[in-house]
FISEBA-944829 format. One record per residue (C-alpha): residue in one letter; x, y, z. Coordinates in steps of 0.02 Angstrom, whole numbers, plus 50000, padded with zeros to 5 digits. Layout:
<nodes>
  rest      u      v      w
     a      X      Y      Z
...
</nodes>
This chain:
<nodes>
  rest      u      v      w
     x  46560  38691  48197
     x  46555  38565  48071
     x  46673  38642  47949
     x  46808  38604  48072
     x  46866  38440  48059
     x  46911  38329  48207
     x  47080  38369  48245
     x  47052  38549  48253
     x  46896  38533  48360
     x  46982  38417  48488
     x  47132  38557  48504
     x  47004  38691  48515
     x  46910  38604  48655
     x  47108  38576  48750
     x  47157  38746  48736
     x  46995  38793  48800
     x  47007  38710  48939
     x  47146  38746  48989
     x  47142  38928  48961
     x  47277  38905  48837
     x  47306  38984  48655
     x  47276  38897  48498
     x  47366  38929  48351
     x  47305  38891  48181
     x  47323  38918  47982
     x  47138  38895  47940
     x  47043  39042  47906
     x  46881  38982  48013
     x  46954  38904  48144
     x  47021  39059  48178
     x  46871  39151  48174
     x  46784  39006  48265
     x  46913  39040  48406
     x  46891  39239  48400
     x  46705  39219  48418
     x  46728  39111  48579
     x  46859  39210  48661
     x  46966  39091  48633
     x  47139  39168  48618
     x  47212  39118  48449
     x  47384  39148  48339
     x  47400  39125  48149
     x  47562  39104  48035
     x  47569  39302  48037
     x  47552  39338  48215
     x  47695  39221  48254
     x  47815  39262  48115
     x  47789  39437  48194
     x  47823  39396  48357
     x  47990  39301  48300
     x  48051  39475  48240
     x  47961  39599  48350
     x  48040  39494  48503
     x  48212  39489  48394
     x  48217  39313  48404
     x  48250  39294  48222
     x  48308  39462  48110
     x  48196  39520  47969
     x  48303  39418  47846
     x  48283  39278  47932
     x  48085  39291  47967
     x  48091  39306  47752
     x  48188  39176  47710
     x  48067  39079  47840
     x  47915  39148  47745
     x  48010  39104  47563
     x  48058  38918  47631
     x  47866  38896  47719
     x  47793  38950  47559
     x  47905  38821  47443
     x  47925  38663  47543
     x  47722  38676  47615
     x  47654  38746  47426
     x  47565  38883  47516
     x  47567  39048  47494
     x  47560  39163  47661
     x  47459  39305  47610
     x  47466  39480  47702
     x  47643  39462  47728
     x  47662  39658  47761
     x  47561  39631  47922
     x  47735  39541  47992
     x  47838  39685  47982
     x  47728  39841  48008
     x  47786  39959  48121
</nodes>
């Protein structure tokens, strides 16, 4: 779609090709993705993973989500989604 810009298209159309996941912040590439069955990630799903997989400990997926949040001025909403049972 047009709302997508280039770079996001282009790594759409790879990871389609190739059968392979795409992982993403934006809102509508994401649903762009789901509507495709094209298997997709955001921010959540992989902070999630980092603790569900106990690669990281839940302190350390928060400080992650605290530094994220100050160094990239974003805010990660639905942050109880990474550590729901």
């Amino acid at each position: 779609p047009s709302s997508l810009d280039n770079g996001e298209a282009e790594s759409i159309i790879v990871c389609q090709t190739r059968g392979a996941a795409f992982l993403t912040i934006d809102r509508r590439a994401r649903n762009f993705c789901l509507a495709e069955g094209i298997e997709v990630f955001d921010l959540i799903d992989v902070l999630r993973a980092l603790w569900k997989l106990r690669v990281c400990s839940k302190r350390q997926v928060s400080q992650l989500v605290n530094d994220i949040e100050k160094r990239e001025g974003m805010v990660i909403k639905h942050q109880e989604r990474i550590f729901a049972r």
